[in-house]
Residue frames as qw, qx, qy, qz and C-alpha x, y, z in Angstrom:
[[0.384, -0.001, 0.076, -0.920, 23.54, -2.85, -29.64],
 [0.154, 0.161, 0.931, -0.290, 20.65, -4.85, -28.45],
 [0.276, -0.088, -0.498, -0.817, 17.26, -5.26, -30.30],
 [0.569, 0.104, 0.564, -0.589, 14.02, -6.02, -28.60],
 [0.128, 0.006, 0.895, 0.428, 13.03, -9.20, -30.34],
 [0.279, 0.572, 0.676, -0.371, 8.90, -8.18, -29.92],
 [0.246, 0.881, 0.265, -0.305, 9.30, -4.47, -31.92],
 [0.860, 0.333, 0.061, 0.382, 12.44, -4.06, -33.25],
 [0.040, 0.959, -0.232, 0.158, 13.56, -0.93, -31.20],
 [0.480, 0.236, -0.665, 0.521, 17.04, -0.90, -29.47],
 [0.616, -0.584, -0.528, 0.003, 17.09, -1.59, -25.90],
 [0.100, -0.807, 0.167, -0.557, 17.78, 1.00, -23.31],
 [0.140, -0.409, 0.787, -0.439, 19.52, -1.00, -20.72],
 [0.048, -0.041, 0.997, -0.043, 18.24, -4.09, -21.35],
 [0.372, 0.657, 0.567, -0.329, 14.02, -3.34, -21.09],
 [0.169, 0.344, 0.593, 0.709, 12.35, -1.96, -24.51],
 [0.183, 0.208, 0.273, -0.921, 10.90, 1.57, -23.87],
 [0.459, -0.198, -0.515, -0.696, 8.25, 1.00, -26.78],
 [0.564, -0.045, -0.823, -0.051, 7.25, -2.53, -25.44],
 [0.317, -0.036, -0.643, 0.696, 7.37, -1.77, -21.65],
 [0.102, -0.666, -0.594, -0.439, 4.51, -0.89, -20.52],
 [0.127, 0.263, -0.299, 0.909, 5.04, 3.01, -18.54],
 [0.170, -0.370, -0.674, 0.616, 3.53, 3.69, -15.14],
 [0.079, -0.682, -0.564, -0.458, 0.18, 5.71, -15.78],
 [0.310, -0.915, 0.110, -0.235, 0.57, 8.16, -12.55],
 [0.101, 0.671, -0.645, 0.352, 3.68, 8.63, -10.30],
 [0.542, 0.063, -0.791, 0.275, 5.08, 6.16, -7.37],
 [0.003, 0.117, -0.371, 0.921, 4.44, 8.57, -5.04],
 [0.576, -0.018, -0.194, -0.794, 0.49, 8.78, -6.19],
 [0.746, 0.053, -0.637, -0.187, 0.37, 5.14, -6.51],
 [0.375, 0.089, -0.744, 0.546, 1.54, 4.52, -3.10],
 [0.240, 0.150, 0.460, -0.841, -0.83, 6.81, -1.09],
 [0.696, 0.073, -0.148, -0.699, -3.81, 5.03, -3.03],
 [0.652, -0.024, -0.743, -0.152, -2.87, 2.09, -1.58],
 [0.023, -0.030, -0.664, 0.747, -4.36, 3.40, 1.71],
 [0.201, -0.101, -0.459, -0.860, -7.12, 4.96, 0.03],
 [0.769, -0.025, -0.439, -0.463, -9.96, 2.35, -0.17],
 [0.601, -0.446, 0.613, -0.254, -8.63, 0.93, 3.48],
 [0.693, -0.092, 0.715, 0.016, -6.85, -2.48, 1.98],
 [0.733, 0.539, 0.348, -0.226, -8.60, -2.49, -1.56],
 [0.365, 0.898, -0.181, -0.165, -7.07, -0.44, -3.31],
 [0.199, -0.631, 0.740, 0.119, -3.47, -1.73, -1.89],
 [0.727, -0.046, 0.685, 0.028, -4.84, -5.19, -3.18],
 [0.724, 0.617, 0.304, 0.044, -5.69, -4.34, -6.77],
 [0.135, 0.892, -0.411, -0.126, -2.06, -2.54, -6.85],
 [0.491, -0.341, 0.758, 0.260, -0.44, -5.88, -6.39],
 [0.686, 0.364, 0.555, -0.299, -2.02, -6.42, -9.33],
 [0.486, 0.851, 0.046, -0.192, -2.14, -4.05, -11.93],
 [0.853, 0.459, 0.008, 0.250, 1.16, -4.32, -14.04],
 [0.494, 0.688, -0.257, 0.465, 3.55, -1.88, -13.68],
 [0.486, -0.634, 0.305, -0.518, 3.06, -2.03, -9.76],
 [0.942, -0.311, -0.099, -0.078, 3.33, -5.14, -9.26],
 [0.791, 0.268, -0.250, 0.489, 6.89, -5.42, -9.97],
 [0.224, 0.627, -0.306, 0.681, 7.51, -2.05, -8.18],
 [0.380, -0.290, -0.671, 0.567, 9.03, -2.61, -4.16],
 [0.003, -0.015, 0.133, -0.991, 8.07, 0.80, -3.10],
 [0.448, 0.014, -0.475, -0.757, 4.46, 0.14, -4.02],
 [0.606, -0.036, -0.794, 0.020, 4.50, -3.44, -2.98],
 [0.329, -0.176, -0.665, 0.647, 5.80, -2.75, 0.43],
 [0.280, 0.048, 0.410, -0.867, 2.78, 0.30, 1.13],
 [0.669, -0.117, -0.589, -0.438, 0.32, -2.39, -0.65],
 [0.549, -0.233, -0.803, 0.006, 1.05, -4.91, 1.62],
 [0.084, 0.008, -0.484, 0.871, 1.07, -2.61, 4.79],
 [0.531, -0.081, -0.108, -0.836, -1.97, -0.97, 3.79],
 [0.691, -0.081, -0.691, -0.199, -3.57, -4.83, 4.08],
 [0.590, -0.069, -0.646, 0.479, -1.55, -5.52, 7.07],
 [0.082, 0.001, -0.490, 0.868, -2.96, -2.81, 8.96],
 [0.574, -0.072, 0.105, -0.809, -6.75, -3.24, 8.00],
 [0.636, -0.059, -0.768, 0.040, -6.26, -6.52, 9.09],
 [0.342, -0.134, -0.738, 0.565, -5.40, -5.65, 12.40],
 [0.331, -0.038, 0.192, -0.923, -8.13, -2.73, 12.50],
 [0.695, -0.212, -0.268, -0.632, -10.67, -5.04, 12.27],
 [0.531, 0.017, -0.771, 0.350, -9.10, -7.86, 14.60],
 [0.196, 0.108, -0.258, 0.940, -8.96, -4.86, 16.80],
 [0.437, -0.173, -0.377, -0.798, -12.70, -3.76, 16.29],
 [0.719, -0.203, -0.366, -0.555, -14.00, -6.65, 16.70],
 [0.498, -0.059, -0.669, 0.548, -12.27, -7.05, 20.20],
 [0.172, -0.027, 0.315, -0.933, -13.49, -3.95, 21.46],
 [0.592, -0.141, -0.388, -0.693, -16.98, -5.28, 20.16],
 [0.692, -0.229, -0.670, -0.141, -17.10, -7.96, 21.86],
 [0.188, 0.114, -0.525, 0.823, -16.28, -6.13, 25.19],
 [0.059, 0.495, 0.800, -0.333, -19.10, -5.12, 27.42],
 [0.171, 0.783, 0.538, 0.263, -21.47, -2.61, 26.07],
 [0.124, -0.990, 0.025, 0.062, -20.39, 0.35, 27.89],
 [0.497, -0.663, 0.342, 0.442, -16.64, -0.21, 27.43],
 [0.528, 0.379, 0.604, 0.462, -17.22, -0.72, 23.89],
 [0.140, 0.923, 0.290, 0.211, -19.23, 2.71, 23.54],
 [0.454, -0.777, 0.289, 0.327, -15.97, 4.56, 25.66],
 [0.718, -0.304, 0.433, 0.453, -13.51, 2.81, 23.24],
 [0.603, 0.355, 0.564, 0.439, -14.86, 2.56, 20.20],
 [0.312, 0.941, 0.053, 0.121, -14.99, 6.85, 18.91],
 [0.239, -0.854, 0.387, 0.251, -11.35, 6.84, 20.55],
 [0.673, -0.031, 0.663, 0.325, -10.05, 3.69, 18.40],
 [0.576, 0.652, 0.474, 0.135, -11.99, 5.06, 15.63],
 [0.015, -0.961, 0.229, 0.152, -10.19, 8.82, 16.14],
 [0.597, -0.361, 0.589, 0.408, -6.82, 6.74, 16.26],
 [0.572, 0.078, 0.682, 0.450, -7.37, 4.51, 13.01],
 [0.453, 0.824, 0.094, 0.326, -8.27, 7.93, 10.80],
 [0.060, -0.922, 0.368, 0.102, -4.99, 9.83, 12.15],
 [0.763, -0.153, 0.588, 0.219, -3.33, 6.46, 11.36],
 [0.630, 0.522, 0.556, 0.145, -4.80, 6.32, 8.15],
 [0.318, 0.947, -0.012, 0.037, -4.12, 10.37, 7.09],
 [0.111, -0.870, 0.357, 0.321, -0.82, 10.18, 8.31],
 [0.569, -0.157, 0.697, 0.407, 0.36, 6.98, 6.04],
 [0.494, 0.839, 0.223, 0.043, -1.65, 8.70, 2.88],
 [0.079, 0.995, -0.048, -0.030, 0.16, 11.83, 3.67],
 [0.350, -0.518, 0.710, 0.325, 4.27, 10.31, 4.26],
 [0.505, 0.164, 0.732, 0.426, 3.74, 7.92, 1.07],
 [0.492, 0.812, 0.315, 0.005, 2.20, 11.08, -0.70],
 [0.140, 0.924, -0.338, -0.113, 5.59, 12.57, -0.02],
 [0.867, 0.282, -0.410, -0.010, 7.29, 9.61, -0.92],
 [0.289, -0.435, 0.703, -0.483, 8.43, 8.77, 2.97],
 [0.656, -0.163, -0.689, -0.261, 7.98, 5.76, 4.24],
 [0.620, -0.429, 0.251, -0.607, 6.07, 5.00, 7.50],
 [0.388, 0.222, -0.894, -0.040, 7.30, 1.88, 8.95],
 [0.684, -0.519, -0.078, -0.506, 4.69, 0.52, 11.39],
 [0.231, -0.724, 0.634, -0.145, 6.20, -1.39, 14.18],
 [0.566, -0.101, 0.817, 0.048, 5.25, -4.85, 13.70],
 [0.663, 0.605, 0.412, -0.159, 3.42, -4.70, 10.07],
 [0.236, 0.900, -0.304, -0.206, 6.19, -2.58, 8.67],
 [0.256, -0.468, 0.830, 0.163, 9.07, -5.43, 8.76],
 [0.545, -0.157, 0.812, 0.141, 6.73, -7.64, 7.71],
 [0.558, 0.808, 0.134, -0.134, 5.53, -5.51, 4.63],
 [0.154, 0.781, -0.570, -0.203, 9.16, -5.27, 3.57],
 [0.443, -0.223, 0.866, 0.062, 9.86, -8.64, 3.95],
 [0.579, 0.483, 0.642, -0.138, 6.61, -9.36, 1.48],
 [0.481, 0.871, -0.021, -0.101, 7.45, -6.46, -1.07]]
């Protein structure tokens, strides 16, 4: 029987329950609020403690980055188009990147994952 050398409990498969510090809302929660705040949010989750470590988390962090990267890449192509193909594009791009946005909330609120086609491999690779 194993003793956590910090508190003195026993260890529950190797991690100390006291010691460990326990996830403050679900995976599930935690995931769809790294969409949230388009990017932010997913950044301060790599952060915060108990997330960082967790893949699930990681992997809709980095996405969540990796796709308001490219929305604004993206943007600020269409911007630089001409004036009138800009004013055509830009409420349909915009219509896109919020049905984008509700449906990767809504699959990581039900703990699904949305792979994206090129951002999605390389959010797994990162998380």
């Amino acid at each position: 029987m194993a003793i956590c050398p910090s508190c003195g409990a026993t260890l529950d498969g190797g991690q100390c329950s006291r010691c460990q510090p326990a996830p403050v809302i679900a995976d599930n929660i935690a995931s769809a609020l790294c969409y949230l705040l388009l990017g932010i949010t997913g950044a301060l989750l790599l952060f915060i403690e108990p997330y960082s470590h967790n893949r699930r988390v990681r992997f809709h962090a980095f996405q969540s980055i990796l796709v308001n990267l490219v929305i604004i890449v993206l943007w600020v192509a269409i911007s630089l188009t001409g004036r009138h193909v800009a004013l055509l594009l830009s409420p349909l791009f915009l219509l896109g990147c919020l049905v984008l946005w509700l449906a990767l909330i809504w699959t990581a609120w039900q703990d699904n994952r949305l792979v994206l086609p090129v951002i999605g491999p390389m959010a797994e690779k990162h998380a």
